[in-house]
C-alpha atoms as a printed R data frame, in Angstrom:
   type eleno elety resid chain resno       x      y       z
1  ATOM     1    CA   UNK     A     1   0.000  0.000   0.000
2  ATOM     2    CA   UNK     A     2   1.110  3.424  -0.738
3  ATOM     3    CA   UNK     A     3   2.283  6.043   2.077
4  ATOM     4    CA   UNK     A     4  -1.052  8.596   2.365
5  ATOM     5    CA   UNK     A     5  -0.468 11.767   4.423
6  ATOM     6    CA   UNK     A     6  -1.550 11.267   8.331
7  ATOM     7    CA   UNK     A     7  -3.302 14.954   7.898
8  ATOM     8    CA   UNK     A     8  -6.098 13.226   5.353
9  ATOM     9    CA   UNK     A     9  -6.565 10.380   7.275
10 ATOM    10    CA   UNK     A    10  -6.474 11.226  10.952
11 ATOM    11    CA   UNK     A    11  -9.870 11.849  12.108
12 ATOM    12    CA   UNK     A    12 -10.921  8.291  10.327
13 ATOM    13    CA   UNK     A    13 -12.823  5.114  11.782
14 ATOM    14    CA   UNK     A    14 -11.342  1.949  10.958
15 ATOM    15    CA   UNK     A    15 -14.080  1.399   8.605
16 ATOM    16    CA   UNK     A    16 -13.490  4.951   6.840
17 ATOM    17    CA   UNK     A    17  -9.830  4.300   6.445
18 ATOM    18    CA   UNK     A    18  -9.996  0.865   4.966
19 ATOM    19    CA   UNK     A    19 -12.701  2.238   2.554
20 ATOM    20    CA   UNK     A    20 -10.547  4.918   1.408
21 ATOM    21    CA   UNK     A    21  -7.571  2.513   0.754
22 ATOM    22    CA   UNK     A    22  -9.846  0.601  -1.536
23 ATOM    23    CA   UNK     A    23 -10.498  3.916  -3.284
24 ATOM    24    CA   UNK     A    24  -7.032  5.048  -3.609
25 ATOM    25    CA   UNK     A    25  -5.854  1.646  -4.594
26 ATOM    26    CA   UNK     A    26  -8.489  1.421  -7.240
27 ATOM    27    CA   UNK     A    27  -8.118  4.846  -8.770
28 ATOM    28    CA   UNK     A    28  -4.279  4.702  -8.724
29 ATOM    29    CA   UNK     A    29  -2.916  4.236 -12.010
30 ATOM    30    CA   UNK     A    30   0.365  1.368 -12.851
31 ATOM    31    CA   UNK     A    31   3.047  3.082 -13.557
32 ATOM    32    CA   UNK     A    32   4.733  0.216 -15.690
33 ATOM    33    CA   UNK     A    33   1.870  0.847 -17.891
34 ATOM    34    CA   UNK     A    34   2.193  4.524 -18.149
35 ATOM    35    CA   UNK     A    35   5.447  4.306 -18.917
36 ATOM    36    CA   UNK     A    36   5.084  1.455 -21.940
37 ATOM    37    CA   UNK     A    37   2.341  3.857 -23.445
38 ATOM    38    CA   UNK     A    38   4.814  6.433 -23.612
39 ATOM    39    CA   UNK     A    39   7.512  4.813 -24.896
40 ATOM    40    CA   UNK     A    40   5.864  2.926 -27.469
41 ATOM    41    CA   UNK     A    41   2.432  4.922 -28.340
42 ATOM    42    CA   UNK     A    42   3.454  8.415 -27.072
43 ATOM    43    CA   UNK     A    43   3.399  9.786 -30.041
44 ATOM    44    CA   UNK     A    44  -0.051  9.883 -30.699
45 ATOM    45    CA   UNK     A    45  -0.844 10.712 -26.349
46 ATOM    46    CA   UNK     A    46  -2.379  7.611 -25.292
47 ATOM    47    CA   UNK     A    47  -0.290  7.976 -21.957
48 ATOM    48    CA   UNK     A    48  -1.602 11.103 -21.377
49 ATOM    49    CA   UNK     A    49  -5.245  9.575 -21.678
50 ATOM    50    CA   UNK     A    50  -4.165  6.996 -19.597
51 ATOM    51    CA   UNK     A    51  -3.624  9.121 -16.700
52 ATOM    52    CA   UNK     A    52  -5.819 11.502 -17.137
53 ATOM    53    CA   UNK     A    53  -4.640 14.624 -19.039
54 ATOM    54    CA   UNK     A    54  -7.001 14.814 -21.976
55 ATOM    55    CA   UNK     A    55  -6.156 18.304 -23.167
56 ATOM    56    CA   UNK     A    56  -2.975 17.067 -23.847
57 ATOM    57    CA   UNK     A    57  -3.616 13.918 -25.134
58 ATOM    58    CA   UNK     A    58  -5.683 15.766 -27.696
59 ATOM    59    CA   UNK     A    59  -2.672 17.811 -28.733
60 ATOM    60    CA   UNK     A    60  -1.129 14.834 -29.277
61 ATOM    61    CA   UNK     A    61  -3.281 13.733 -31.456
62 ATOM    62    CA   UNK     A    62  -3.574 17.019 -33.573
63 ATOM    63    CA   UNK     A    63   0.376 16.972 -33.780
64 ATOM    64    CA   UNK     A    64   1.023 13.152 -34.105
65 ATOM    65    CA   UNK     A    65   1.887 13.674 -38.220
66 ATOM    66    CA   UNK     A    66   5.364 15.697 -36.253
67 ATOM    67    CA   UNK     A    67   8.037 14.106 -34.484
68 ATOM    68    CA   UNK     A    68   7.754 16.570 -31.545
69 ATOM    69    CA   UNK     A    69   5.061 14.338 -29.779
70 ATOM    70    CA   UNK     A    70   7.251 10.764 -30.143
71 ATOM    71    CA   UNK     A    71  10.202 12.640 -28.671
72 ATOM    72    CA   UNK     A    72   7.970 14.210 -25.678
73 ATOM    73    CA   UNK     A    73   6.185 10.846 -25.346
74 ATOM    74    CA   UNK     A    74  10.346  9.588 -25.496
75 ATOM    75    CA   UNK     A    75  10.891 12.246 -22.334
76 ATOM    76    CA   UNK     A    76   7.320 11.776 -20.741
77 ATOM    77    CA   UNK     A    77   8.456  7.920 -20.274
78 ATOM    78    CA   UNK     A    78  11.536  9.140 -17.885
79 ATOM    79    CA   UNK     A    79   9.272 11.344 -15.858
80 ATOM    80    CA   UNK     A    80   5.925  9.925 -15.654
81 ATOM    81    CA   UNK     A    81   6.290  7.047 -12.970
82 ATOM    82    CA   UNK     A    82   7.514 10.519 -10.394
83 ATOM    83    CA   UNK     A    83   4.439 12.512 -11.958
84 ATOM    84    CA   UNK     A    84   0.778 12.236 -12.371
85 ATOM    85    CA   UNK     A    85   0.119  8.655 -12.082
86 ATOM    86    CA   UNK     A    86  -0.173  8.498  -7.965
């Protein structure tokens, strides 16, 4: 399980607190994934889906006849697992 902050989770029953692990666990995304999708389909932003960022993943898209978004899906991969995806 992941570290969460004692201030969230101080005032929480038992109950509440293994409820919100469940939660957290479930909406946390794998970072082994995220980090695949960049390498190998960042180009068109299907990490940036992935975790969330559909703006950008859009721009992607719209940009994905360049080489700018394979080379920022190329640095997204070394950053992502430190980013977005807790």
């Amino acid at each position: 399980m992941q570290f969460v902050d004692p201030a969230c989770t101080a005032n929480m029953t038992m109950e509440q607190l293994s409820w919100f692990s469940a939660e957290y666990e479930h909406a946390r995304r794998d970072e082994l994934i995220g980090v695949l999708l960049a390498i190998f389909l960042g180009c068109f932003g299907v990490h940036q889906f992935y975790i969330g960022r559909k703006g950008l993943g859009v721009l992607y898209l719209c940009f994905c006849w360049t080489v700018v978004p394979a080379l920022a899906g190329l640095v997204d991969a070394f950053f992502m697992p430190c980013e977005a995806l807790k």
